[in-house]
Every structure is written in structure tokens, then in C-alpha cells.
C-alpha positions in Angstrom: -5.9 4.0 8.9 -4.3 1.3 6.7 -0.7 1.3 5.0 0.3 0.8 1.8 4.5 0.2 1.1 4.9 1.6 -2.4 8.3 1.8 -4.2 10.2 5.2 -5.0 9.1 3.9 -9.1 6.1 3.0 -8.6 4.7 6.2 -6.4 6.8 8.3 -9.0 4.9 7.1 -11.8 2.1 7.9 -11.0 3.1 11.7 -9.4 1.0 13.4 -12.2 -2.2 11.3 -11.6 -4.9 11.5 -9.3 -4.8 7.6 -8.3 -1.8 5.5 -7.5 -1.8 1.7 -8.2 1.9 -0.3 -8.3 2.7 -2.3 -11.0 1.8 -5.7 -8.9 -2.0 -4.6 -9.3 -2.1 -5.8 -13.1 -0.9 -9.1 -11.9 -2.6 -9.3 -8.7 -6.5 -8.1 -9.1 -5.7 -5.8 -5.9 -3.0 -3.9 -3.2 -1.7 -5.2 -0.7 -2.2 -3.1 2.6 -1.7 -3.8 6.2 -2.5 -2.1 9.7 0.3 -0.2 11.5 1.0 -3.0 13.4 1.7 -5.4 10.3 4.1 -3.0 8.5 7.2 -3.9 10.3 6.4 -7.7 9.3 5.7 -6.4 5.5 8.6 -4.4 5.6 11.2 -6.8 6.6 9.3 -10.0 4.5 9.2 -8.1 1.2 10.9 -4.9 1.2 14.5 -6.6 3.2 17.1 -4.9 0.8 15.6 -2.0 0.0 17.0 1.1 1.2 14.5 4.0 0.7 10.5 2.9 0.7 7.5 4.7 0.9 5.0 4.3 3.8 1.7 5.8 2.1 -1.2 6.5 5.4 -4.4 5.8 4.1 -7.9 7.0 5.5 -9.8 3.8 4.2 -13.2 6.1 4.8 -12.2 8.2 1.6 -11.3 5.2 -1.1 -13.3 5.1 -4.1 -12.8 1.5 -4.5 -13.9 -1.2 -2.5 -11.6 -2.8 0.4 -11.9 -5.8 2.6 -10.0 -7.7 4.8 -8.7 -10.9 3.5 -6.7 -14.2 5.2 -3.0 -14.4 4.5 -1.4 -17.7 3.8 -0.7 -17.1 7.5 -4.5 -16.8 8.5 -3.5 -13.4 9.6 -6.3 -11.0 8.0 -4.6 -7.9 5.8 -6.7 -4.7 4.3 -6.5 -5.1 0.2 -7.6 -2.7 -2.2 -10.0 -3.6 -5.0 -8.8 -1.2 -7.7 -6.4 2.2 -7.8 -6.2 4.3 -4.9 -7.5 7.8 -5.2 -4.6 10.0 -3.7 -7.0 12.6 -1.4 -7.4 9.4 0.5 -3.5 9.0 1.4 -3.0 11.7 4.2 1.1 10.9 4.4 3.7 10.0 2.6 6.1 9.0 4.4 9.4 8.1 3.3 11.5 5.4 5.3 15.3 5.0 4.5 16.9 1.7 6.1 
């Protein structure tokens, strides 16, 4: 399973579609994802502020588009998604109010 932190506007835009990509994906050539163990870092790093996010669960063995593991400017390795993710591969939405 990886994780994906969407926001409320980004998830809602794309409610009537079968994929989901957020806006950074134009800009960025891919998602940024993280194990369950990286989201509390991801959370409080990018997301500090925020009151009500969205935790999407992701079966990686479903996506349609390729995903790797890549370094961090940490060295820490993080799941990114190579194009939009096809939404009968996220098995939760969860949302997380702080």
C-alpha cells in the first residue's frame, strides 16, 4: 500500500473522473506518495496549516501507470507516480481533520 495526501480541491476536481492527478502533476512530471510510515513526516512538512486533508490508500498492484521509488533530497526513498492515478486503485479515502 502507498499514500497519497490530496487536497479537499484537488480530490474534488476530479470526483466525476475516473483518474485523480493534483494540480502539482503539470509542474512536477509525477505524485508524490509515501509509505505509511512517511505520512506523518509528509503531513507535518507540507500540509502544517491545513485543517481537513485527504489520506488517499493506494494498492500500487492496480495502477495503470508506472511507479518507482525515488531518493528525496533526504536520501530517504518515496513511491512517485508516473502519470494520473486510476481511482479503482485507491481502496480509502480517508479524510484527516487537524
Amino acid at each position: 500500500m502507498i499514500y497519497h495526501v490530496a487536497t479537499l480541491t484537488d480530490w474534488h476536481s476530479h470526483l466525476d473522473h475516473a483518474f485523480y492527478y493534483p494540480e502539482a502533476f503539470d509542474k512536477e512530471g509525477f505524485i508524490h506518495c509515501a509509505i505509511k510510515n512517511q505520512v506523518p513526516g509528509v503531513l507535518q512538512r507540507y500540509f502544517a496549516g491545513i485543517k481537513t486533508i485527504l489520506l488517499l490508500h493506494i494498492d500500487e498492484t492496480k495502477l495503470s501507470a508506472e511507479w518507482k521509488y525515488e531518493k528525496a533530497t533526504n536520501e530517504e526513498l518515496f513511491p512517485h507516480v508516473f502519470g494520473s492515478i486510476n481511482k479503482d486503485a485507491i481502496v480509502t479515502v480517508e479524510e484527516m481533520n487537524f
